[in-house]
C-alpha positions in Angstrom: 11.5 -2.4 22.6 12.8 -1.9 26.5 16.2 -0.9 26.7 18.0 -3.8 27.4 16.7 -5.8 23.8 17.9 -2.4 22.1 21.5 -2.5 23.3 21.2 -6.4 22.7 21.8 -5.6 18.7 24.8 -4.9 17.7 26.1 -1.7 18.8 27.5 -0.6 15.2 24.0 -0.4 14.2 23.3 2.7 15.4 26.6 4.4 15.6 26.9 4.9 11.4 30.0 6.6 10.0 30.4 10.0 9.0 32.2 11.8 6.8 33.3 15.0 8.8 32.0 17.8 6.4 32.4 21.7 7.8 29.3 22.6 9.4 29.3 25.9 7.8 27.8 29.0 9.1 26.6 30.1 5.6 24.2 27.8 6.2 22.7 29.4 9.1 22.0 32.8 7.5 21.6 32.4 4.1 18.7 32.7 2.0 19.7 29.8 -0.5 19.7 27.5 2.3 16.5 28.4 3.5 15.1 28.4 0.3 16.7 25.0 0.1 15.5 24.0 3.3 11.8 24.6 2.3 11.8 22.6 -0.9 13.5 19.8 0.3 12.6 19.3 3.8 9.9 21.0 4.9 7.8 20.7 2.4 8.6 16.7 2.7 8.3 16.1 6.5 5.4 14.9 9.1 4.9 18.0 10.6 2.9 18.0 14.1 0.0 20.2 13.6 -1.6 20.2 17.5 -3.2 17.8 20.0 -5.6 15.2 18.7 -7.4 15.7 21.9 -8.1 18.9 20.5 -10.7 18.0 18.2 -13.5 17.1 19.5 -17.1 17.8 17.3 -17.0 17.5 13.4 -15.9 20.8 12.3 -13.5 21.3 15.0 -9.9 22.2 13.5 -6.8 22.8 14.6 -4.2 25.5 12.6 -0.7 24.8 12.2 1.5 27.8 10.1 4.9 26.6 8.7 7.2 29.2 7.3 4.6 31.2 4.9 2.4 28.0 4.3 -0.8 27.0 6.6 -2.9 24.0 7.1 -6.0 23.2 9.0 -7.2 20.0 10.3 -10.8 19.0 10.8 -12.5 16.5 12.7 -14.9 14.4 10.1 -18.5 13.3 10.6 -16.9 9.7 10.9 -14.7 10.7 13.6 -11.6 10.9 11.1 -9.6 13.8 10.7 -8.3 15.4 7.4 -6.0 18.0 6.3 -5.6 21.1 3.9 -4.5 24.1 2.5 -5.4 26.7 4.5 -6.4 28.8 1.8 -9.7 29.5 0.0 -10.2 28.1 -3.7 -11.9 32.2 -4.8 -8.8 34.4 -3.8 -6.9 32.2 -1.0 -7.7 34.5 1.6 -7.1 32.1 4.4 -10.1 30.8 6.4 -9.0 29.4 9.7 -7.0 32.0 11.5 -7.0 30.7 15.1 -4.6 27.4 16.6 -8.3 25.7 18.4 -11.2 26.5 16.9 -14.7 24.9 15.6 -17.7 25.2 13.3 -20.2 23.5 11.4 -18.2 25.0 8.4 -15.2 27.1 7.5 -15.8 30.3 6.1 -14.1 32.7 4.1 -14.0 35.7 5.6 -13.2 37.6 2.0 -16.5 36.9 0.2 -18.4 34.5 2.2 -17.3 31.0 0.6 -18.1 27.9 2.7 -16.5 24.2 2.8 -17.7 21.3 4.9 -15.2 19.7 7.1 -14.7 17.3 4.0 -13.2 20.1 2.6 -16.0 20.4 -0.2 -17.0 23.8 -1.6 -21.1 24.1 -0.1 -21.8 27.8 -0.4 -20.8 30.7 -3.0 -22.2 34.0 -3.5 -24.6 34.1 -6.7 -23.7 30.6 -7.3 -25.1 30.8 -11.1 -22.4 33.7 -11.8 -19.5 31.8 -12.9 -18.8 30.4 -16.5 -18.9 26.8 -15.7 -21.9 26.6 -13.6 -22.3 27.0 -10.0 -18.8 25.8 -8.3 -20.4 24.1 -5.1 -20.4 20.3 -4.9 -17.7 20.4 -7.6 -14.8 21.5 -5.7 -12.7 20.8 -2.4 -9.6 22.7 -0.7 -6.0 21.3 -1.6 -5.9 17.7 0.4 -2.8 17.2 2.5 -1.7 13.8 4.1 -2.9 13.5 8.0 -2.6 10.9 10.6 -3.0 10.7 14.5 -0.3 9.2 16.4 0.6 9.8 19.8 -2.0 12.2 20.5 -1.1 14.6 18.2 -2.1 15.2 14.9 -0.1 15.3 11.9 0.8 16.5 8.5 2.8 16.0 5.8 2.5 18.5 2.3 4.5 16.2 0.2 1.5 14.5 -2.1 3.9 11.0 -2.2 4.8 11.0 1.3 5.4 8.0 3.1 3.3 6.7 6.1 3.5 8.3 9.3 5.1 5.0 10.9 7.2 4.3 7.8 9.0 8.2 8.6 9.2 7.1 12.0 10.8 3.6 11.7 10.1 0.6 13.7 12.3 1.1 16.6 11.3 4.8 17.5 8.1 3.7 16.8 8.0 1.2 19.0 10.2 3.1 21.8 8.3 5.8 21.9 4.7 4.1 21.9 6.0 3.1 25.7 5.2 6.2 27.1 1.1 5.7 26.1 1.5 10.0 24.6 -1.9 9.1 23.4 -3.2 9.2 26.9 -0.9 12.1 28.2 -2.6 15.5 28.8 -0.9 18.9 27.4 -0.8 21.1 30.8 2.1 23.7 29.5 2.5 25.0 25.9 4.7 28.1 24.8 5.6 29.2 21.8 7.7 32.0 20.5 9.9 34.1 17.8 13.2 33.4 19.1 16.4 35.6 17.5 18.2 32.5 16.1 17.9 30.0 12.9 16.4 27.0 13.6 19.4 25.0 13.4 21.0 26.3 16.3 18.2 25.3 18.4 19.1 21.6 16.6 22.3 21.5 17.2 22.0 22.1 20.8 19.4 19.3 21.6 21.5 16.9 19.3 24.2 17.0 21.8 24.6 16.7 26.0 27.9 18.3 26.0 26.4 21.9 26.8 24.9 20.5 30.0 27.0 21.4 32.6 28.0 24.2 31.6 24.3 26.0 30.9 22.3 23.5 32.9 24.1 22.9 36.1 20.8 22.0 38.2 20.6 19.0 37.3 23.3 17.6 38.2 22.6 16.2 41.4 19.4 14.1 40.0 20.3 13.3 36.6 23.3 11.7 35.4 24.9 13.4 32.3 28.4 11.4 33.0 30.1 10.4 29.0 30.1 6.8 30.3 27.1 6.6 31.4 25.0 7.8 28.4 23.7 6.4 25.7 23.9 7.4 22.0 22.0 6.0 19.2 22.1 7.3 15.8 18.7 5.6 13.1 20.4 6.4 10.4 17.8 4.6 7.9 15.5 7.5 9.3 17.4 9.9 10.1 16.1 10.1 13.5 18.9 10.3 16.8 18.2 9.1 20.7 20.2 9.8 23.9 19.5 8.4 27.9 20.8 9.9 30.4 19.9 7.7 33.8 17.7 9.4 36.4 17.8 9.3 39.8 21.1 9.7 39.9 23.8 12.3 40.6 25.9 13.2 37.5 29.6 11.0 37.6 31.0 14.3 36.2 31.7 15.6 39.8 33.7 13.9 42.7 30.7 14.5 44.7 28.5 12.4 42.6 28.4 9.9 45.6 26.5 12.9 47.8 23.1 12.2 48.4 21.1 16.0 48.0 17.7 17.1 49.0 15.6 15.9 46.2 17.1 12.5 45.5 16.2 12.2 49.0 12.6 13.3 48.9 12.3 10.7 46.0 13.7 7.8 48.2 11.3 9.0 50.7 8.6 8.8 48.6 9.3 5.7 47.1 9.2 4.1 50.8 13.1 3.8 51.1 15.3 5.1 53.6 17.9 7.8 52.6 20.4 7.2 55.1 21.0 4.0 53.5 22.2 5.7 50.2 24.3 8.3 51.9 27.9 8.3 50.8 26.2 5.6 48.2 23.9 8.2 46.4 24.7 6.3 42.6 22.6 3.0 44.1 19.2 5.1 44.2 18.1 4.8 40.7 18.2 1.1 40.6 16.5 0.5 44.1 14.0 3.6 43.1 13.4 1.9 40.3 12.5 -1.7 42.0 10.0 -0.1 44.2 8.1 1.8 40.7 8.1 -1.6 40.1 6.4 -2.8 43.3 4.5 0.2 44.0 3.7 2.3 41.0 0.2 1.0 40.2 -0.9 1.3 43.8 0.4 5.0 43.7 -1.4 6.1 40.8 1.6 5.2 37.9 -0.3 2.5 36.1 1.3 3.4 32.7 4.3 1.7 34.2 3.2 -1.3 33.1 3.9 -1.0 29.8 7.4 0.5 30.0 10.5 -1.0 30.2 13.2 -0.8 33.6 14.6 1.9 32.5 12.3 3.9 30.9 10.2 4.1 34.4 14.0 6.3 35.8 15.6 7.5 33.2 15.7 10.9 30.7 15.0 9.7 26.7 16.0 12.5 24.5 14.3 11.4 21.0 15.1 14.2 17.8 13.1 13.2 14.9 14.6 14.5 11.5 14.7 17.3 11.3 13.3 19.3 14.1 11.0 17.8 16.8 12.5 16.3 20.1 10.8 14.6 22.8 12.3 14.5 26.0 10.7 11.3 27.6 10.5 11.6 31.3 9.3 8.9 33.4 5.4 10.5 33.6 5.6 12.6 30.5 7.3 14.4 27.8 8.6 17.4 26.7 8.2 18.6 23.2 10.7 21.1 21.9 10.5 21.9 18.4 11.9 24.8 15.6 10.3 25.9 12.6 11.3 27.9 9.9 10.6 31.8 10.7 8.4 33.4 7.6 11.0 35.7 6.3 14.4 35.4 8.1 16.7 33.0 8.3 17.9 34.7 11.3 15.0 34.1 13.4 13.0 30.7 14.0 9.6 29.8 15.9 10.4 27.7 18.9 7.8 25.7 20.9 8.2 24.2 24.4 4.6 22.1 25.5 5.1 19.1 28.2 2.8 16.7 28.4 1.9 14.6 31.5 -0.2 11.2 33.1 -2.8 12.2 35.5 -1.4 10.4 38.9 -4.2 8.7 40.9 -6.4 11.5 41.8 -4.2 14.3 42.4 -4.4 17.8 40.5 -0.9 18.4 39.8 2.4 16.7 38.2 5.9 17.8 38.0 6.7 19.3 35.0 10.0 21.5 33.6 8.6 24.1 35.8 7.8 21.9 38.7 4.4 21.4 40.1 2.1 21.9 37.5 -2.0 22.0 37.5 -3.1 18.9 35.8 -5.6 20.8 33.4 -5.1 20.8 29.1 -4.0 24.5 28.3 -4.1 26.4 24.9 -0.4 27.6 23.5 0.3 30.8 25.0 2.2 32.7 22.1 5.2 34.9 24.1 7.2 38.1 23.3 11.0 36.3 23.8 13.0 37.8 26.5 9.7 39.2 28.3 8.4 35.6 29.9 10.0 32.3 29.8 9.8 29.7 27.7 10.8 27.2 30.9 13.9 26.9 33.1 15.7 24.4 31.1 14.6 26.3 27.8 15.8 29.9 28.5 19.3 28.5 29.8 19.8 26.9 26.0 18.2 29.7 24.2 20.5 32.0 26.4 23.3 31.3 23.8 20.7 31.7 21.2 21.8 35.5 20.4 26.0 34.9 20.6 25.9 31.9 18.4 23.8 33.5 15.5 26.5 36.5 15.6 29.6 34.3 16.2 28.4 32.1 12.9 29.3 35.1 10.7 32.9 35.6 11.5 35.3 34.7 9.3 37.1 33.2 12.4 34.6 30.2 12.5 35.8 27.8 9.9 32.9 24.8 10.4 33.4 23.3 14.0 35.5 21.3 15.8 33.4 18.6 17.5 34.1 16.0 19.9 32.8 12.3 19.5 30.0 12.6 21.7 28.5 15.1 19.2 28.4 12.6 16.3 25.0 13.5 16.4 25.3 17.0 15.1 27.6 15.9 13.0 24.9 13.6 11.3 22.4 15.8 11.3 24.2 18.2 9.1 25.3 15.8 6.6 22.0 14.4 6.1 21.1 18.2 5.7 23.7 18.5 3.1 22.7 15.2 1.1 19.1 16.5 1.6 19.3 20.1 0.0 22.3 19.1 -2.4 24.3 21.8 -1.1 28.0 20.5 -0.2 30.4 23.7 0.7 
């Protein structure tokens, strides 16, 4: 669904009512929350467990850990991929211990056990040993739902869960199937164990009002005006969206009308002439936009095609309930997701990939970290504060650190928020309705 048929609906539909509960800081430190947390969200979401284009041979498996659970994810003879426990049936002594791997079979490296990607028991030491007879053929790990979508797989550890497109809803869905993820290429991928609960990481990319404050760069190419955004709340999901238009200076400043170096460059490069935008640098997005239209496939953008007007210029910010965000940029997307650290609430495991279209022939695209190598790259696990996590990404986690302090004093009595962060708002009373806690 392009833009202009979602705003068509009546506005009201995705700007739902809240009741204004305190967004406590209990709820960011302690332990009945995050014991809350587990039961009745994590253990109930799709979870993304790695690239589909990961998994290429039967056998070959990708290893997602969440909190202190694990699953792996084979590729099937049939071409299929399934999902389990990641934990043998003898002792569970865990048997897949890297994020990419692959073999004809996974093996235990306790005792020796063996399962076939079908997650059937094959091979056991002195099989005629146990009480009942030899175990193989019998048995199979713990099955977890799976399903491929977007080019990632996923997971869900909740034995009645819903469909993959049912969690989603139709029109995220059908919004986000635009951007053709299924034929993007992961070229950056970080992850790391940042000093912070999960939430906070939430809040902040359920909200543009930190922007020019902790991301002032941007400001001269992307427009993070009040006005000019727009906010959409799926409340039937759970799910949020913002755009922010690209291409365009933000109407924050009284220089938005000043045409700077790399809005320029993009004129240039989309065959248009900057001096005809200067002193009238707001009118670049849309005539940018018409030549992507005229241009793009000749230029190497044929995934244009299936996109909408203003999903070809403009910055989607997508937060699916309760922790994953995509940030949709014109020739890729950004994935930015928290997870629930093993033991503290005070800590979480943040991820940062991006992944990109290959444009015509050439060997780079511009990522979060400009020009980046068109090549697919394993996550790079990182010590935090010793190697970034991206530009963007260390200016929000900058704050990290002070807000997981300041949430403890007795001087913070639940937040005072302004409209524009409605979506916080509803992200913490779905929390609350969710885990039955109401302070």
């Amino acid at each position: 669904m392009t833009v202009e048929a979602f705003m068509s609906r009546h506005i009201a539909e995705f700007d739902p009512p809240v009741r204004g509960d305190p967004i406590t800081g209990e709820r960011y430190y302690a332990k009945r929350w995050a014991d809350a947390e587990w039961d009745k969200v994590w253990k109930k979401v799709w979870h993304i467990g790695g690239m589909a284009g990961d998994l290429i041979d039967a056998g070959d498996f990708l290893t997602h850990n969440l909190g202190k659970e694990s699953v792996v994810m084979l590729k099937q003879n049939d071409g299929s991929v399934r999902a389990f426990f990641n934990a043998c049936l003898h002792r569970g002594y865990r048997l897949a211990w890297t994020e990419v791997g692959g073999a004809p079979q996974l093996v235990c490296g306790y005792h020796g056990w063996r399962y076939d990607p079908d997650g059937t028991l094959a091979h056991v030491q002195d099989p005629d040993d146990f009480p009942g007879g030899n175990p193989c053929g019998k048995n199979r790990l713990t099955e977890v739902a799976c399903e491929i979508w977007g080019g990632f797989v996923w997971y869900n550890m909740d034995k009645d869960a819903a469909p993959l497109r049912e969690w989603l809803g139709e029109t995220v869905h059908d919004r986000l199937s635009q951007w053709q993820m299924e034929k993007m290429t992961r070229v950056y991928a970080v992850k790391s164990d940042v000093p912070c609960n999960w939430k906070i990481v939430r809040d902040n990319f359920n909200e543009s009002y930190h922007l020019p404050t902790l991301h002032p760069q941007i400001s001269t190419s992307i427009n993070d005006g009040l006005s000019d955004c727009e906010f959409a709340i799926f409340a039937d999901v759970g799910h949020n969206m913002m755009r922010m238009p690209g291409l365009q200076p933000s109407a924050r400043y009284p220089t938005h009308q000043v045409l700077d170096l790399q809005l320029a460059e993009a004129l240039e490069y989309w065959e248009l002439d900057p001096k005809e935008f200067e002193g009238n640098a707001m009118a670049a997005r849309d005539a940018i936009a018409a030549q992507k239209r005229k241009l793009g496939a000749q230029k190497g953008y044929a995934h244009y095609e299936g996109m909408g007007d203003t999903e070809i210029v403009d910055y989607f910010h997508f937060t699916l309930w309760p922790n994953i965000t995509f940030t949709m940029w014109p020739d890729g997307v950004q994935l930015l997701r928290s997870e629930p650290h093993p033991t503290d609430p005070e800590r979480c495991i943040f991820d940062h990939w991006f992944m990109a279209h290959q444009i015509g022939d050439t060997g780079l695209v511009i990522g979060p970290n400009g020009a980046t190598p068109y090549e697919a790259v394993d996550c790079e696990t990182i010590v935090f504060g010793e190697k970034s996590l991206g530009i963007v990404a260390d200016q929000d986690l900058s704050v990290a650190i002070g807000q997981q302090l300041g949430l403890h004093s007795q001087g913070f009595r639940g937040g005072i928020l302004p409209n524009q962060e409605k979506r916080v708002q509803f992200f913490h009373e779905k929390l609350n309705d969710v885990c039955e806690i109401h302070d």
